[in-house]
C-alpha positions as CSV (number, residue, x, y, z in Angstrom):
1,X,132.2,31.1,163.3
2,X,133.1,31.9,166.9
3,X,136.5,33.8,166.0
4,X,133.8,35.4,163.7
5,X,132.0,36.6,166.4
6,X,134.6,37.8,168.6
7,X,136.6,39.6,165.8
8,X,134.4,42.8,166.9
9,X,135.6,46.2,168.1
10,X,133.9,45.6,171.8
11,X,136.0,42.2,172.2
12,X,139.3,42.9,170.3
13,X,139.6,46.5,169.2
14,X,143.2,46.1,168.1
15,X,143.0,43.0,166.6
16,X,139.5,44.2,164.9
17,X,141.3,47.7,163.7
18,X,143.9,46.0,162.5
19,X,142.3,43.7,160.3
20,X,140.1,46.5,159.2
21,X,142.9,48.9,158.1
22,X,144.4,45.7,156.4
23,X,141.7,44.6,154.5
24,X,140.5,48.5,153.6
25,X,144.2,48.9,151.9
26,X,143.9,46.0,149.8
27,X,140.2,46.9,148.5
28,X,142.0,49.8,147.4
29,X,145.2,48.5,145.3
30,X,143.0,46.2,144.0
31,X,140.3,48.6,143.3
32,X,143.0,51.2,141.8
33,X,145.0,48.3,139.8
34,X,141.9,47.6,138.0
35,X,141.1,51.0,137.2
36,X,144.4,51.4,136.0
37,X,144.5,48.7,134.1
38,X,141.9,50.7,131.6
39,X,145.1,53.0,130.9
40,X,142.7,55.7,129.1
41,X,139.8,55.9,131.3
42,X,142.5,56.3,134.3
43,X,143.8,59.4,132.1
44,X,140.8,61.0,131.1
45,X,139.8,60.9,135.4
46,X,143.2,62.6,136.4
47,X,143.1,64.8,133.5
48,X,139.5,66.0,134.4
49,X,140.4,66.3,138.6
50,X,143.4,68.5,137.8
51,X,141.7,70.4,135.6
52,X,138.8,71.0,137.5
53,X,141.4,71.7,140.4
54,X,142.9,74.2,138.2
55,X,140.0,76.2,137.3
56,X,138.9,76.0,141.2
57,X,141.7,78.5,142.5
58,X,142.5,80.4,139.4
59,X,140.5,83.6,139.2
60,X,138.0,84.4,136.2
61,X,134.5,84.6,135.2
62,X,134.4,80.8,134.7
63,X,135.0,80.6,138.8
64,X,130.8,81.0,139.3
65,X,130.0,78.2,136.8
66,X,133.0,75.7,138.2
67,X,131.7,76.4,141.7
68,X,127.9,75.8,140.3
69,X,128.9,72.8,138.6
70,X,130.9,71.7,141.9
71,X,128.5,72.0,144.0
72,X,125.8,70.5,141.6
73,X,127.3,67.3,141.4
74,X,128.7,67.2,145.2
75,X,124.9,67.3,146.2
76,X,124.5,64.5,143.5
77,X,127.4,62.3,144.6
78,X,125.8,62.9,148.4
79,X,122.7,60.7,147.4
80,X,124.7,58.2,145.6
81,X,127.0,57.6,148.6
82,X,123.8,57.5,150.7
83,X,122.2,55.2,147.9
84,X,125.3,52.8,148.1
85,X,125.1,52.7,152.1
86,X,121.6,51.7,152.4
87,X,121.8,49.0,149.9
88,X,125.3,47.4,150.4
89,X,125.3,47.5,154.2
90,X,128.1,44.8,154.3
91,X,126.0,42.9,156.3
92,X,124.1,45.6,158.3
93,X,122.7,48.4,156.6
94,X,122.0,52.0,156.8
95,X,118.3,53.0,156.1
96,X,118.9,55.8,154.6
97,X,116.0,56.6,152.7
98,X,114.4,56.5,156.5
99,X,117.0,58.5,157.9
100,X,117.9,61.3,155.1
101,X,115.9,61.2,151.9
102,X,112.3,60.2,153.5
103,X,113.0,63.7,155.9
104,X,114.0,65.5,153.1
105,X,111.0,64.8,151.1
106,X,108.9,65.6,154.3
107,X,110.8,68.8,154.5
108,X,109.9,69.9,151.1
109,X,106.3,69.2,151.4
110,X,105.6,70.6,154.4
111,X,108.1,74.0,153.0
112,X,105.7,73.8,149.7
113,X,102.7,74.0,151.9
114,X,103.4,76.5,154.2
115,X,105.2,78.8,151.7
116,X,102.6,78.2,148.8
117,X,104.9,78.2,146.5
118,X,108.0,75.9,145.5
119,X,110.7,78.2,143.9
120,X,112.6,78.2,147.0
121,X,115.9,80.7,146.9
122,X,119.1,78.9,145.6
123,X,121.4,79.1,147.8
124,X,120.1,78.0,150.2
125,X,118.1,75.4,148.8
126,X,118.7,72.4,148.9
127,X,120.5,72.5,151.8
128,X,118.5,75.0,153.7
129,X,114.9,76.3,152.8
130,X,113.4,79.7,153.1
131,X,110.1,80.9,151.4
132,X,111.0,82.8,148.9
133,X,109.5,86.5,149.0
134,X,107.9,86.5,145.4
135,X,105.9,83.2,144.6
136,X,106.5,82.1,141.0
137,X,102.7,82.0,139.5
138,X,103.9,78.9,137.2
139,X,105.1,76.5,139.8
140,X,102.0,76.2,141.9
141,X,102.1,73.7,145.0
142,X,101.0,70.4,144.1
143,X,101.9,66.5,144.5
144,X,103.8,66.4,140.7
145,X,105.4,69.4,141.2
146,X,106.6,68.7,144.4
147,X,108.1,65.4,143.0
148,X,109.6,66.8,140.2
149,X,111.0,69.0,143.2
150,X,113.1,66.3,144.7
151,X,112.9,64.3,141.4
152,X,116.8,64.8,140.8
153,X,117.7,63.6,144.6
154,X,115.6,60.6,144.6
155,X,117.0,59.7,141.2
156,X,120.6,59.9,142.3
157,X,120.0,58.0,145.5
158,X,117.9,55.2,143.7
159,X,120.8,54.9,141.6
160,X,122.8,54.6,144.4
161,X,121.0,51.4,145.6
162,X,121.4,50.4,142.5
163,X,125.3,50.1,142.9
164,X,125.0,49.0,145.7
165,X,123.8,45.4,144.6
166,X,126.8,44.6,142.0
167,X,129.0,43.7,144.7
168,X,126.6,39.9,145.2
169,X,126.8,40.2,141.7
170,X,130.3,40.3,140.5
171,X,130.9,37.6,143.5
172,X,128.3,35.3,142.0
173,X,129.4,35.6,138.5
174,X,133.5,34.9,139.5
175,X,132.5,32.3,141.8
176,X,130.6,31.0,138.6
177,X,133.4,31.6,136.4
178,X,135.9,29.9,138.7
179,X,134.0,27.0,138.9
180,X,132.8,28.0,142.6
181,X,129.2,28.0,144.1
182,X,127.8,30.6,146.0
183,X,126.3,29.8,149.1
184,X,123.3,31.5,149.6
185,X,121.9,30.0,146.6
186,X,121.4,26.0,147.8
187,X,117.8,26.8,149.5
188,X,117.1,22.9,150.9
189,X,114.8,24.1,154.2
190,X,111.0,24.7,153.6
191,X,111.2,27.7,155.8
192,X,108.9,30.8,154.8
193,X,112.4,32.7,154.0
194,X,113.3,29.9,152.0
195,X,110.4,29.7,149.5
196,X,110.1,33.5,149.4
197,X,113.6,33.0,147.9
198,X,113.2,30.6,145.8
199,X,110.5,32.6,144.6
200,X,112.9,35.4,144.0
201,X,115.2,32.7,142.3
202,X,112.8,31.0,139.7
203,X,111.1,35.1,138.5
204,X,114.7,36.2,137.9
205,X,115.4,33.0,136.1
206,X,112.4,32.1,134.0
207,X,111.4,36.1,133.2
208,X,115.3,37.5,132.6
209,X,115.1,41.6,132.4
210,X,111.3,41.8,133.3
211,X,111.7,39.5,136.2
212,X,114.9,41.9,137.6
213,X,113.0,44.9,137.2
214,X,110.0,43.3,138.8
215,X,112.1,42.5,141.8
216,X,113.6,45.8,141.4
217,X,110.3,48.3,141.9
218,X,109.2,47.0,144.9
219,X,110.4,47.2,148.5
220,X,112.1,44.1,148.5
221,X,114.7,42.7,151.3
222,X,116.1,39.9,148.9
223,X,116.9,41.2,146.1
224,X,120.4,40.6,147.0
225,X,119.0,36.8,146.1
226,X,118.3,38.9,142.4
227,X,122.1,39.7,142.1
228,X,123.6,36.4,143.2
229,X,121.0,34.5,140.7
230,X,122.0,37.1,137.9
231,X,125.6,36.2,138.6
232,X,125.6,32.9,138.8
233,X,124.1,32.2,135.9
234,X,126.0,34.8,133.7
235,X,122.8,37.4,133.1
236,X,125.1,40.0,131.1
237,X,125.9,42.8,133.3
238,X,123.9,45.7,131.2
239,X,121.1,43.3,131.3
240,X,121.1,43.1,135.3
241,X,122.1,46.6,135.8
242,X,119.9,47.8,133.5
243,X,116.4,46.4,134.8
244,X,118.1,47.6,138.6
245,X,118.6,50.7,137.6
246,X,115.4,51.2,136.4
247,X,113.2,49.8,139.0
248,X,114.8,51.3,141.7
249,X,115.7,54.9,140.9
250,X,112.8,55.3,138.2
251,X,109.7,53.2,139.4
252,X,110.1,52.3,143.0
253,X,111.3,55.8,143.8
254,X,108.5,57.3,142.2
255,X,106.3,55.3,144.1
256,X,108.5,56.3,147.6
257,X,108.2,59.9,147.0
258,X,104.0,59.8,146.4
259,X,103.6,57.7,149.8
260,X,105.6,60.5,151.6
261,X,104.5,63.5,150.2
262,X,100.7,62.1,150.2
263,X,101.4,61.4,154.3
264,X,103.0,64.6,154.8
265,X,100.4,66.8,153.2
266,X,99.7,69.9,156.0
267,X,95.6,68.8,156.3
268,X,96.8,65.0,157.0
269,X,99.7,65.9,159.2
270,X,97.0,68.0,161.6
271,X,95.0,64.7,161.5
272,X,97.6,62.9,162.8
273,X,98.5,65.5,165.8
274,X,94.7,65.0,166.2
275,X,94.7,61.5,166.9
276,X,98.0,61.7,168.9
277,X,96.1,64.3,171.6
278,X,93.2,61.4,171.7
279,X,96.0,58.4,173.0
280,X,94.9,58.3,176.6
281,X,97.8,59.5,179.2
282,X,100.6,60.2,176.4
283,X,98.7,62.3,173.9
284,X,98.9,65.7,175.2
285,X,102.6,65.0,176.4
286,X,103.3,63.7,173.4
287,X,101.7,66.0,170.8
288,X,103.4,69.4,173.0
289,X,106.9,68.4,171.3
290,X,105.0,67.4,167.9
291,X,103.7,70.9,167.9
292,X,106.7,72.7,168.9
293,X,109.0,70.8,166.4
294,X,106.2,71.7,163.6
295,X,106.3,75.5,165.1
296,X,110.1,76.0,165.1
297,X,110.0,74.3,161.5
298,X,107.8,76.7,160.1
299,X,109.4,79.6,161.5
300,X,112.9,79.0,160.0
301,X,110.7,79.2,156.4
302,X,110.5,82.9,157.2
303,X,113.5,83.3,159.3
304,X,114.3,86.5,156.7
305,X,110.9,87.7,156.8
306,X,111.2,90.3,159.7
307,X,107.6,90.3,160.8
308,X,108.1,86.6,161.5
309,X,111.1,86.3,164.2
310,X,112.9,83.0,165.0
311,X,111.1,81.4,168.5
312,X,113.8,82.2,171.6
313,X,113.9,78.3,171.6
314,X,114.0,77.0,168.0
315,X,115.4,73.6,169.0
316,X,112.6,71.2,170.5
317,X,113.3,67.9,172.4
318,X,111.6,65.7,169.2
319,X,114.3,67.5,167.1
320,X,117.2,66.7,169.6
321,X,115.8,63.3,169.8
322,X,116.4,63.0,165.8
323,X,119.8,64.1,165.7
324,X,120.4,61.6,168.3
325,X,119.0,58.8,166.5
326,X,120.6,59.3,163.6
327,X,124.0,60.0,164.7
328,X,123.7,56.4,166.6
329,X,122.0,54.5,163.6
330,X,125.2,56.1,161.7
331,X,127.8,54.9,164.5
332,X,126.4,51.7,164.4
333,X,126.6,51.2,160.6
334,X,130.3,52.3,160.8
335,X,131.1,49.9,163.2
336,X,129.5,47.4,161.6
337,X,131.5,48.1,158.5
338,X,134.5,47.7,160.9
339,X,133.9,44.5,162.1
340,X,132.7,43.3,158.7
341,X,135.9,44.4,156.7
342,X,138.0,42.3,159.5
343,X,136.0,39.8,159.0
344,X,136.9,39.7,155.6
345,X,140.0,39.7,156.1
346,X,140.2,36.7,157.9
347,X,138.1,34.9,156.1
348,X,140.4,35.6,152.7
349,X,143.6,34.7,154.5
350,X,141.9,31.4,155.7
351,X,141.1,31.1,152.0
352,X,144.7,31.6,150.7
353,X,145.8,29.4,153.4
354,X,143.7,26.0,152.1
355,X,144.5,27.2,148.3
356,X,147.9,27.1,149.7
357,X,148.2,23.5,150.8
């Protein structure tokens, strides 16, 4: 446990790097020998990357759809990868929905409201937003069309949590098949963490598919518990997956995107600033950059209308703040990965060292 703790970048860089680079290489041969071990899925990949390659550079009418397509699933595989980060966190983890898709949602709402109308241009939606200069009669500004809105985003990064808790899975269920035991499931103490897992233990048990998806739908920090219980106990995959799948990108997302497009609504929102200028001392000095940041927001909505110029200043300190914030809540959960995957790696070569003997 104490080489544990000082196998971390600030201690031993080299040593940590090292290990890390090691231990990333072998995740991948192992990850591509098993892929290619299913000879014509492995085919039908390449086959599909070279032709899409292929169509990419050479010239045609087809170029506008491949590009569309391209980009379609790019923004897709974006919530996915952000899906997979907040959920697996190899023993950290990135809130992403806090960080990226939460913002986003906000964005949208407070777009939909101030434009009064949703059928923002594309390009640039999703990746920029500008009122568009004819509102679409049919898509009025409401709480279900604003979620089905962000419906598609939400959905991919809820499925992204989803694969983000096979890993505890797949090591519960070969631990299992090896004749192994997984550690995190011998709960002895009668701490408050302990019985909330066991609690977690004995509904995936007893209840099967409903009892997943009932862990599933609800903000819940141990569900990893859910996975290593499925596992161990040889829940079939599809069965486990499934009820995952379903819970978090279906139900509890659904429930995510009402709570923040209900608290972001623009009559709440000036309740809020409201009750900021009321804190005694801090209020005003904190709702001046609450106001600017909304300001400068609302004015790149109609940064082509030409009777609403851009502010001199569009940044604000709350925005630089932000992008601060994130950027070190990202650096943090990369070094964390760091340190984990050398972790790893000593812990497996301790491993093959006892098997050894």
């Amino acid at each position: 446990m104490d080489a544990d703790n000082n196998l971390v970048l600030w201690r031993r860089p080299v040593t940590t790097l090292e290990y890390f680079f090691r231990e990333l290489f072998a995740l991948i041969s192992t990850g591509l020998q098993r892929l290619f071990a299913y000879k014509l899925l492995a085919l039908s990949i390449v086959l599909l990357l070279s032709g899409t390659a292929v169509s990419y550079h050479i010239a045609g009418p087809h170029q506008a759809y491949v590009h569309l397509v391209i980009s379609t699933l790019a923004w897709w595989g974006w919530w996915v990868v952000l899906g997979v980060c907040s959920s697996v966190g190899l023993g950290t983890g990135l809130h992403t929905f806090l960080l990226y898709l939460g913002p986003h949602i906000a964005r949208v709402t407070l777009a939909a409201y101030e434009c009064g109308a949703l059928n923002f241009p594309e390009p640039p939606y999703p990746n920029d937003i500008i009122c568009p200069a004819v509102i679409d009669p049919n898509n009025t500004v409401s709480i279900w069309n604003i979620m089905a809105k962000v419906r598609v985003e939400s959905m991919m990064w809820g499925i992204g949590t989803a694969l983000g808790e096979l890993p505890p899975y797949f090591m519960a269920r070969a631990a299992r098949l090896s004749g192994g035991s997984v550690a995190e499931l011998n709960i002895d103490d009668e701490s408050t963490m302990s019985r909330a897992k066991k609690t977690v233990q004995k509904l995936v048990e007893q209840i099967g598919f409903i009892g997943i998806l009932a862990c599933a739908s609800i903000p819940n920090p141990l569900f990893d518990l859910a996975g290593l219980t499925c596992g161990h106990f040889l829940v079939p995959f599809w069965t486990f997956f499934g009820a995952t799948v379903l819970g978090k990108a279906v139900i509890k997302m659904h429930i995510q995107k009402m709570f923040v497009i209900i608290s972001f609504n623009e009559t709440l929102v000036g309740q809020v600033l409201t009750w900021v200028e009321r804190i005694p001392y801090i209020g005003p000095k904190l709702e001046a950059p609450l106001l600017e940041f909304l300001r400068n927001q609302k004015a790149r909505l109609h940064k082509n209308d030409p009777s609403s110029p851009l502010p001199e200043n569009s940044g604000s300190v709350l925005s630089s703040l932000l992008e601060k914030f994130v950027l070190a809540m990202v650096l943090y959960f990369v070094v964390s990965i760091v340190n984990a995957l050398a972790q790893n790696y000593t812990h497996r070569r301790s491993s093959e060292k006892v098997r050894r003997r």
